[in-house]
PASEBA-1860 file (N, C-alpha, C; in nm, 3 decimals):
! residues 200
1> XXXXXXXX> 0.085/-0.120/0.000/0.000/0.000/0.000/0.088/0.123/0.000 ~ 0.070/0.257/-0.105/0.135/0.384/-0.059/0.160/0.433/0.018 ~ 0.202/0.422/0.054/0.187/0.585/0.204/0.175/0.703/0.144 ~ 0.042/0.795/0.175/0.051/0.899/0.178/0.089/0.969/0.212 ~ 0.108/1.044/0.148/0.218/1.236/0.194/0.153/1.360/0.183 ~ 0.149/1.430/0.245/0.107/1.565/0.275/0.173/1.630/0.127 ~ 0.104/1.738/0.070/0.108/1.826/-0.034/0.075/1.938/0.013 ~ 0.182/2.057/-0.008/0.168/2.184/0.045/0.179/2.255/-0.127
9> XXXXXXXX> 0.188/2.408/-0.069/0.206/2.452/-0.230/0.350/2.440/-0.281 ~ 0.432/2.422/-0.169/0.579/2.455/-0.192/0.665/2.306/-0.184 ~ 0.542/2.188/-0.147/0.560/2.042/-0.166/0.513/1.930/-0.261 ~ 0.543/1.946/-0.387/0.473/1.869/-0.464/0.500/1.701/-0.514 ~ 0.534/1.654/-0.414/0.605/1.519/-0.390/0.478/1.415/-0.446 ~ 0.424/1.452/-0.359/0.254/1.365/-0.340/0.192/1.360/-0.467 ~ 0.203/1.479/-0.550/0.170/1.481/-0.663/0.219/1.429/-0.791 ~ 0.364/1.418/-0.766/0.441/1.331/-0.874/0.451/1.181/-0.856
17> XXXXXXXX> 0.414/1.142/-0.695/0.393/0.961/-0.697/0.267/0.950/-0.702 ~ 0.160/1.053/-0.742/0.027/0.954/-0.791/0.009/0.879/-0.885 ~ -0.029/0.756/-0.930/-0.037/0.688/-1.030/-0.090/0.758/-1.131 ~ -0.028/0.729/-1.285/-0.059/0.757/-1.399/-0.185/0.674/-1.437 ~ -0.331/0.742/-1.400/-0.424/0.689/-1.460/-0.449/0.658/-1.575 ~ -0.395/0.729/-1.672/-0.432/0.728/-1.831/-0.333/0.619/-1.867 ~ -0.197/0.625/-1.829/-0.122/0.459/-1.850/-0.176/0.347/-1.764 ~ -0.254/0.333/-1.659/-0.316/0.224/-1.653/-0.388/0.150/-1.718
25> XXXXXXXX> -0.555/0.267/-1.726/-0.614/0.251/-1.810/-0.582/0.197/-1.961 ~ -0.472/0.243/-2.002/-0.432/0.215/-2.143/-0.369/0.081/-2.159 ~ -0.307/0.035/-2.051/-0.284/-0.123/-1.995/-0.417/-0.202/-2.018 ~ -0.513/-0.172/-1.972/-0.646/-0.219/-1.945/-0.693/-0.245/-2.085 ~ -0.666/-0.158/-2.147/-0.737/-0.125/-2.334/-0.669/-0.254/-2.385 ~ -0.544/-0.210/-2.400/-0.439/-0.270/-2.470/-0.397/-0.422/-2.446 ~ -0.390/-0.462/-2.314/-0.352/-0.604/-2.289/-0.444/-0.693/-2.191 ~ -0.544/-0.576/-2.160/-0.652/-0.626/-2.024/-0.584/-0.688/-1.950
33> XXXXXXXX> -0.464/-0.603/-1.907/-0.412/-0.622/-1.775/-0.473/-0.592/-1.668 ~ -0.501/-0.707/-1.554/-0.538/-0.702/-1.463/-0.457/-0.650/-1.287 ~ -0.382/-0.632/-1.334/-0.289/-0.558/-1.243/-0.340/-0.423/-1.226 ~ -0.311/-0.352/-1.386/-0.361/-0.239/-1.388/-0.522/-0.198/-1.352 ~ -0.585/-0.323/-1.407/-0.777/-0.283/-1.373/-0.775/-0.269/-1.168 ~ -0.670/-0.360/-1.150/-0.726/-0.342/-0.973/-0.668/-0.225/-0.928 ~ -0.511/-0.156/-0.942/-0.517/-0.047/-0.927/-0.637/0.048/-0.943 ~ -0.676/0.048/-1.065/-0.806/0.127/-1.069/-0.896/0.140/-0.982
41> XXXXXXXX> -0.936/-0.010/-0.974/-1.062/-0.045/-0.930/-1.040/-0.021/-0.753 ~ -0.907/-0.016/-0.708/-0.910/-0.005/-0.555/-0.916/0.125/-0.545 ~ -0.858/0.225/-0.641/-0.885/0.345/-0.616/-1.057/0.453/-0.602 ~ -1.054/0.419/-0.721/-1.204/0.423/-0.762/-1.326/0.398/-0.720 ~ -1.302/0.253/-0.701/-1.456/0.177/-0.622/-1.494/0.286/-0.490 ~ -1.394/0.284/-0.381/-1.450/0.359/-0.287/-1.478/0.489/-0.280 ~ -1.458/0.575/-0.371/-1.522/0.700/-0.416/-1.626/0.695/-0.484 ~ -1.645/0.596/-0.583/-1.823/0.564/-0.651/-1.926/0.511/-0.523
49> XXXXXXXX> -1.898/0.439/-0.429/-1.931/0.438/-0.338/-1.977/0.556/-0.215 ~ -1.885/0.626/-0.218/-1.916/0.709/-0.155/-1.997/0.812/-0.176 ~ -2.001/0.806/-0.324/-2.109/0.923/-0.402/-2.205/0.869/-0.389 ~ -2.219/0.725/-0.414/-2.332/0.668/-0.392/-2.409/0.705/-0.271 ~ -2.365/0.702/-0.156/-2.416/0.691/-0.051/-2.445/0.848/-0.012 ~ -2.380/0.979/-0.046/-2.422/1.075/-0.033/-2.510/1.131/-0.138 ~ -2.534/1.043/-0.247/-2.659/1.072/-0.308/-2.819/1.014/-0.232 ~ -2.773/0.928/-0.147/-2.901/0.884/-0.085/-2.918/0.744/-0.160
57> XXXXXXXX> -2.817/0.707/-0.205/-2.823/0.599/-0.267/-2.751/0.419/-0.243 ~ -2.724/0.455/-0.064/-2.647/0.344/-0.043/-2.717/0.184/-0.084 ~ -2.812/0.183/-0.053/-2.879/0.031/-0.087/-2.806/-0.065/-0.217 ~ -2.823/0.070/-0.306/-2.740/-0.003/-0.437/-2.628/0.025/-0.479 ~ -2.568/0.099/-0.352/-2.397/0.089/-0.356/-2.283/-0.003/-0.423 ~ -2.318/-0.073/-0.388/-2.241/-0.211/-0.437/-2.262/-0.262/-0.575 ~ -2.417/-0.259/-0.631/-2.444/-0.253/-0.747/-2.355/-0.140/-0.837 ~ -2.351/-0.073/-0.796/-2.338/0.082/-0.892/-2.167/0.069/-0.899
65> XXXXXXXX> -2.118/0.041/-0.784/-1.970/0.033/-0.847/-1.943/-0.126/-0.934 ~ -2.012/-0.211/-0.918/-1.969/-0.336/-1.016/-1.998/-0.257/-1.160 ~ -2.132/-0.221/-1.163/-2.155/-0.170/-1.269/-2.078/-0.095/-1.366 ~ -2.010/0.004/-1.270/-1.916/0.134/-1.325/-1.790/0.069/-1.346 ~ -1.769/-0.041/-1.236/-1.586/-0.071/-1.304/-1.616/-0.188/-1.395 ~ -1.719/-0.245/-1.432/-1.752/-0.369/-1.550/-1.758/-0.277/-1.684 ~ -1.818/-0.142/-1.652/-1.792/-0.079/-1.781/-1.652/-0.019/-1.839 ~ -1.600/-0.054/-1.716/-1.457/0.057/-1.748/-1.373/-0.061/-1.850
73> XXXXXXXX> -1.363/-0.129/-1.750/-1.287/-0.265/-1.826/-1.306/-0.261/-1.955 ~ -1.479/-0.294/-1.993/-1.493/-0.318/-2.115/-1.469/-0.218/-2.187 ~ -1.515/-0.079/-2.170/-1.490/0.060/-2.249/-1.343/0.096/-2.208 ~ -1.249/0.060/-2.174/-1.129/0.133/-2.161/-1.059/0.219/-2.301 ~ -1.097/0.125/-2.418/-1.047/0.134/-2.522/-1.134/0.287/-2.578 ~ -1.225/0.338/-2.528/-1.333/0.440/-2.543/-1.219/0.604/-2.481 ~ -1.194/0.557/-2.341/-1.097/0.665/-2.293/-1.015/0.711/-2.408 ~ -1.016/0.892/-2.401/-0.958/0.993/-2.446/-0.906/1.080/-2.379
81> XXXXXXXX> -0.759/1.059/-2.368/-0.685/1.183/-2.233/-0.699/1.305/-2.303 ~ -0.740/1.388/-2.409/-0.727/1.502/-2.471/-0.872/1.554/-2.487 ~ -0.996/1.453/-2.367/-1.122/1.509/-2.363/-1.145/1.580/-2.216 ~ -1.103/1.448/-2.106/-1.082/1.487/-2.007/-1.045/1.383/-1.913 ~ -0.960/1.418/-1.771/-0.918/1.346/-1.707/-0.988/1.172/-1.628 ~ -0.877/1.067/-1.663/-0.964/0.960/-1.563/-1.069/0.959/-1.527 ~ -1.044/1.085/-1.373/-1.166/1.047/-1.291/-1.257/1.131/-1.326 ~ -1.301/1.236/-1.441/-1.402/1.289/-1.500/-1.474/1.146/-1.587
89> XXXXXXXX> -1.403/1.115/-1.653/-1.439/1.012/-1.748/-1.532/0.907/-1.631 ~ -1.479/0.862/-1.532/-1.489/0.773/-1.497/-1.675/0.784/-1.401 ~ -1.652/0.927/-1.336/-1.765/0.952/-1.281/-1.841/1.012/-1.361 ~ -1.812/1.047/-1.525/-1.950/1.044/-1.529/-2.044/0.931/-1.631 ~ -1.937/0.816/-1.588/-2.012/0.621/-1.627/-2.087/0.658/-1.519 ~ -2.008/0.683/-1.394/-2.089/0.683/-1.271/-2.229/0.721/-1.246 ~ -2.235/0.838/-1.279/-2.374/0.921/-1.310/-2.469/0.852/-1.428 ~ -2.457/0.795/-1.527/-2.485/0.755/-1.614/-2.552/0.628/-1.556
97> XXXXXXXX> -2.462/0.518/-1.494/-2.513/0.390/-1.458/-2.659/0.421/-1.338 ~ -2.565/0.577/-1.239/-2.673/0.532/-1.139/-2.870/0.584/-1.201 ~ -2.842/0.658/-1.330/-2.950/0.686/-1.337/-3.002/0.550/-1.462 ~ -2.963/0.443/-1.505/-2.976/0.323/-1.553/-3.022/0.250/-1.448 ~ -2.974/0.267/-1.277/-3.029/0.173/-1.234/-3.185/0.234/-1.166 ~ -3.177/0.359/-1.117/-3.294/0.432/-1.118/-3.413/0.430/-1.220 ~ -3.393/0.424/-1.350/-3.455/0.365/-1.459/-3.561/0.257/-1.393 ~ -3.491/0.161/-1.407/-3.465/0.004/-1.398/-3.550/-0.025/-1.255
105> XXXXXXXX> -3.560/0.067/-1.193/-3.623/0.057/-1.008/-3.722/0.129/-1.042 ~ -3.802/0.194/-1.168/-3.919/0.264/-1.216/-3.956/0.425/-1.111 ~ -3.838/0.458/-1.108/-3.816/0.627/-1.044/-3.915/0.696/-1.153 ~ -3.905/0.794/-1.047/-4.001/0.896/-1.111/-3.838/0.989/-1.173 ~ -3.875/1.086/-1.282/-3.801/1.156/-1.346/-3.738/1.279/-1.293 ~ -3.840/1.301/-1.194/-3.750/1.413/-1.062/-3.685/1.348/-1.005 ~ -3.666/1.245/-0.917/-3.558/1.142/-0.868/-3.413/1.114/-0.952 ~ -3.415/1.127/-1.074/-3.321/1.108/-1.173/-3.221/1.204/-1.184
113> XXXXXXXX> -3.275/1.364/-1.158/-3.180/1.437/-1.158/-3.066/1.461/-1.109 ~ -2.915/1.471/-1.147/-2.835/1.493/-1.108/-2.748/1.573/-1.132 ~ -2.710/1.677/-1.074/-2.651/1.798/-1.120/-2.486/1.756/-1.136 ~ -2.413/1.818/-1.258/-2.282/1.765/-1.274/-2.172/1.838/-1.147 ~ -2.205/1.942/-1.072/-2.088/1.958/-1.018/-2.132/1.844/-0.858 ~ -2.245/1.788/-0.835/-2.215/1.719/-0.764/-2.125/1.598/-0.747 ~ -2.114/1.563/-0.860/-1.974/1.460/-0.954/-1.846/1.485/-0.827 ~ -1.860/1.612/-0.745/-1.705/1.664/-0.726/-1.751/1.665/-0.593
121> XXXXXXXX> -1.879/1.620/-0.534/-1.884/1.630/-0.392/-1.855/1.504/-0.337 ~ -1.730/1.483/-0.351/-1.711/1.261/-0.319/-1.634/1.289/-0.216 ~ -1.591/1.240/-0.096/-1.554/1.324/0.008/-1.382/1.208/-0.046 ~ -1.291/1.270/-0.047/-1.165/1.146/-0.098/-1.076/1.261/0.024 ~ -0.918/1.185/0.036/-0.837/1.250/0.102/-0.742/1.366/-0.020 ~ -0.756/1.368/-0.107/-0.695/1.425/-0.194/-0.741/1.575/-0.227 ~ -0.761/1.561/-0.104/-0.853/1.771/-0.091/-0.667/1.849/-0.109 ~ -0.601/1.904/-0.211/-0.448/1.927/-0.201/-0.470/2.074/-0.375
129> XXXXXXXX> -0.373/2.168/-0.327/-0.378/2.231/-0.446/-0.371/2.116/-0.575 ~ -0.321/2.012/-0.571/-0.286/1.974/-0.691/-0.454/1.939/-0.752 ~ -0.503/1.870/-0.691/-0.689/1.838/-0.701/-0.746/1.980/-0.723 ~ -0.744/2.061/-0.706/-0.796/2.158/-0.702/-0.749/2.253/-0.857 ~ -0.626/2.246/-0.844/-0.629/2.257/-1.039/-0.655/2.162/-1.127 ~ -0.659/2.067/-1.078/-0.718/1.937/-1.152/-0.859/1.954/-1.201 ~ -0.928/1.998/-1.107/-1.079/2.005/-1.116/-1.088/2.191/-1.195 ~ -1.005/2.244/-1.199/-1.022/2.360/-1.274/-1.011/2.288/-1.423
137> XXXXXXXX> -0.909/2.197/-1.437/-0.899/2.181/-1.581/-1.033/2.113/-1.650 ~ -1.061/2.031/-1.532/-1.188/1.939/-1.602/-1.255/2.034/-1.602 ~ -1.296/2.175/-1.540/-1.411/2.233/-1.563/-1.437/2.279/-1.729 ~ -1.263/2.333/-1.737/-1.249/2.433/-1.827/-1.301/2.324/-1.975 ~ -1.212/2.196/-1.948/-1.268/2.092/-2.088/-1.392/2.076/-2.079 ~ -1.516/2.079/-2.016/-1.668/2.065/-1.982/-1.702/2.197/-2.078 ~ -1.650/2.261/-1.999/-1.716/2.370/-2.094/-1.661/2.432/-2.212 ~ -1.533/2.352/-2.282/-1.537/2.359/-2.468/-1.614/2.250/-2.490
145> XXXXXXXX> -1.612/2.178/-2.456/-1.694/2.064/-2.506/-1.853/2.134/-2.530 ~ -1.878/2.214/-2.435/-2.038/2.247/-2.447/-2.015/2.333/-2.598 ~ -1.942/2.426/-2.596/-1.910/2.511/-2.696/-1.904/2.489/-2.858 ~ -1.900/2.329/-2.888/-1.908/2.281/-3.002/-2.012/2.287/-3.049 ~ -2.053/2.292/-3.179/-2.150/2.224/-3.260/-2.219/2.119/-3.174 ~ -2.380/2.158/-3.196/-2.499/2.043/-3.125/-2.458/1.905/-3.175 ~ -2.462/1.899/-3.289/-2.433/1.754/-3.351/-2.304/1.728/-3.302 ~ -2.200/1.770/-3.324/-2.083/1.746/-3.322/-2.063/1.699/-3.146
153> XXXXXXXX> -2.082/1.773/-3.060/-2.102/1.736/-2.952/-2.178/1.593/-2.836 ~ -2.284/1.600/-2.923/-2.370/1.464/-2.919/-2.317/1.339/-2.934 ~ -2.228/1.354/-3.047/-2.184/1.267/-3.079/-2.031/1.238/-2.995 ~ -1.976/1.294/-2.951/-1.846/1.313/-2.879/-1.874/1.239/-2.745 ~ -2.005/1.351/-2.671/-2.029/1.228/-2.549/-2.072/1.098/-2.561 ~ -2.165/1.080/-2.660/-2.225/0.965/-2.658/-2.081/0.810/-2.710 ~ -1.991/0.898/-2.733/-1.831/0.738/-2.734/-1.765/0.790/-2.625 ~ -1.738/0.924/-2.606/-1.628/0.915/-2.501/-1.702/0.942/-2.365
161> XXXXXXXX> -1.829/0.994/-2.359/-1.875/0.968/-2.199/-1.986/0.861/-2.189 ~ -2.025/0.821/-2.308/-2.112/0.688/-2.245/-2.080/0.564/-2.333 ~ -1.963/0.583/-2.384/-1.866/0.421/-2.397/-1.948/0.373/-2.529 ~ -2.026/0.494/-2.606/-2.108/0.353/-2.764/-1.951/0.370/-2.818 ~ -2.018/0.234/-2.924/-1.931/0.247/-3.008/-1.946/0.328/-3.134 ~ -1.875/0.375/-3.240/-1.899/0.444/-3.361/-2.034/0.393/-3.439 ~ -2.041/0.268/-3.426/-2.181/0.216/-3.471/-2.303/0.247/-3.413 ~ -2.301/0.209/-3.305/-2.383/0.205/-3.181/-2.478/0.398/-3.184
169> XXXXXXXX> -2.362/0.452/-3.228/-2.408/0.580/-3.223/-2.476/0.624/-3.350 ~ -2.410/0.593/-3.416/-2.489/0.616/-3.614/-2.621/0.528/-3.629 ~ -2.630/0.430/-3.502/-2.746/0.371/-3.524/-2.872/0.423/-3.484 ~ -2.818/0.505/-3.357/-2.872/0.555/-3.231/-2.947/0.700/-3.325 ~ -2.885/0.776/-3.360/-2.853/0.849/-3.419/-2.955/0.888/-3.569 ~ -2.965/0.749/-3.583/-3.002/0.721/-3.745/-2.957/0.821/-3.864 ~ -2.784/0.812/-3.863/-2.730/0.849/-3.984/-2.532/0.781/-3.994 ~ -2.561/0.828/-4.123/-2.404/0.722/-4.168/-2.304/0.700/-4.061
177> XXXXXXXX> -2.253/0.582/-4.077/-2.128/0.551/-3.978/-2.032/0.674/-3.990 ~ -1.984/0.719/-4.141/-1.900/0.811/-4.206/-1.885/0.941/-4.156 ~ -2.055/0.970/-4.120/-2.095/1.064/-4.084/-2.065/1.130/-3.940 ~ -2.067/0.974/-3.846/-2.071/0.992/-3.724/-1.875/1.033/-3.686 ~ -1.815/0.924/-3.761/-1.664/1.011/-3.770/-1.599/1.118/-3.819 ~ -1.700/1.157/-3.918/-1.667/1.295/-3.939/-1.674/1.411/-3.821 ~ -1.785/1.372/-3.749/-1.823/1.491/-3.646/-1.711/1.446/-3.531 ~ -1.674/1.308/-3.527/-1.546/1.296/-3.393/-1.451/1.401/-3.440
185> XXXXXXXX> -1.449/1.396/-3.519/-1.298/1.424/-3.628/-1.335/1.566/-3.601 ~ -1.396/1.678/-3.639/-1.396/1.766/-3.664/-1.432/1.829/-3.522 ~ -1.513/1.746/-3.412/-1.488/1.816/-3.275/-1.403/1.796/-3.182 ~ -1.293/1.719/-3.224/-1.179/1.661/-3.183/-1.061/1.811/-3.181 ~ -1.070/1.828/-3.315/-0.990/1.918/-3.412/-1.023/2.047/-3.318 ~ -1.135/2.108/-3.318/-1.191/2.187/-3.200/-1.106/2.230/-3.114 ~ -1.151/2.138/-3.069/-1.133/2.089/-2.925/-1.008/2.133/-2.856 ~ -0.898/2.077/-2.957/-0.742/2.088/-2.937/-0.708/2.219/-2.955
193> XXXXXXXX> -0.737/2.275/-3.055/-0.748/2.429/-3.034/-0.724/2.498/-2.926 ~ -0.877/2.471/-2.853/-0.930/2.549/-2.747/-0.798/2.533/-2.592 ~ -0.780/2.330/-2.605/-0.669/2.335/-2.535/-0.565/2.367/-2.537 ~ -0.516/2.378/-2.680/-0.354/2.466/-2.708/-0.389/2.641/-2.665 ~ -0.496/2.677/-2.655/-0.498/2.793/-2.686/-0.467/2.804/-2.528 ~ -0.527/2.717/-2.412/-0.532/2.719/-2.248/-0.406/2.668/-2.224 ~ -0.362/2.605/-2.308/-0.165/2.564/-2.280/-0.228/2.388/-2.207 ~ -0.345/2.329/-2.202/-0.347/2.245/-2.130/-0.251/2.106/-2.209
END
């Protein structure tokens, strides 16, 4: 197990031995290494959990994180580090599954709502300047992403935040496969822009 270390502004130790999520994950894609999925999954699970339970949602706690790390596994190959970080990606399967299982338990549609900056109320020990520009950056990619083209956008979350595949979406969609990569392609292109332009 790590030992944790204190992070000051003038100590950034803590911040350079955190694990490289995006090379795990990419382990996971690439060789479905299971080394790398439990790193994940030990990190992770108990923060989906914990959202769980401060959503009012402990009962199906346990459900909701199998759910979220069964999708990760399988969608790893979906992750894009140049959309937004890991644990953005990751919580918002999170948000996604828990309102699949709310679905599924015949909720009413006010029950369903979930506002995205609650995503960031997960109580973790990693309260440290470094988290805290972290969560500036994910804000700042949230909101180019909104900034795109309707279509173009639609299509962006629907592979990289809810794991379809290129098909899955042109089906969804009802228009050309061709079509549907054109709009990755061209809000991709965007996109990078906006982040070269923020130096991210």
């Amino acid at each position: 197990m790590t030992t944790k270390k204190a992070v000051s502004m003038n100590d950034s130790t803590a911040a350079n031995d955190a694990p490289d999520w995006g090379a795990l994950l990419a382990r996971v894609a690439e060789n479905d290494d299971k080394a790398a999925f439990r790193a994940i999954y030990q990190h992770f699970a108990p923060r989906i959990k914990a959202y769980a339970i401060n959503q009012g949602f402990s009962q199906h706690a346990e459900v909701l994180v199998q759910e979220v790390m069964t999708s990760v596994w399988r969608n790893a190959d979906k992750y894009s580090e140049s959309l937004a970080s890991v644990s953005t990606w990751i919580f918002t399967i999170t948000r996604n599954q828990r309102i699949d299982i709310l679905r599924k338990l015949n909720r009413t549609r006010a029950e369903i709502v979930i506002e995205t900056e609650d995503l960031w109320q997960i109580p973790t020990e990693d309260t440290t300047i470094c988290s805290i520009q972290n969560l500036s950056t994910e804000k700042f990619v949230k909101a180019a992403i909104d900034k795109l083209p309707e279509e173009q956008m639609i299509a962006l979350r629907k592979v990289y935040y809810e794991g379809k595949t290129h098909e899955e979406v042109a089906e969804e969609l009802n228009i050309p496969l061709g079509t549907v990569k054109g709009r990755l392609r061209l809000s991709l292109q965007k996109l990078r822009v906006m982040f070269e332009a923020k130096e991210i």
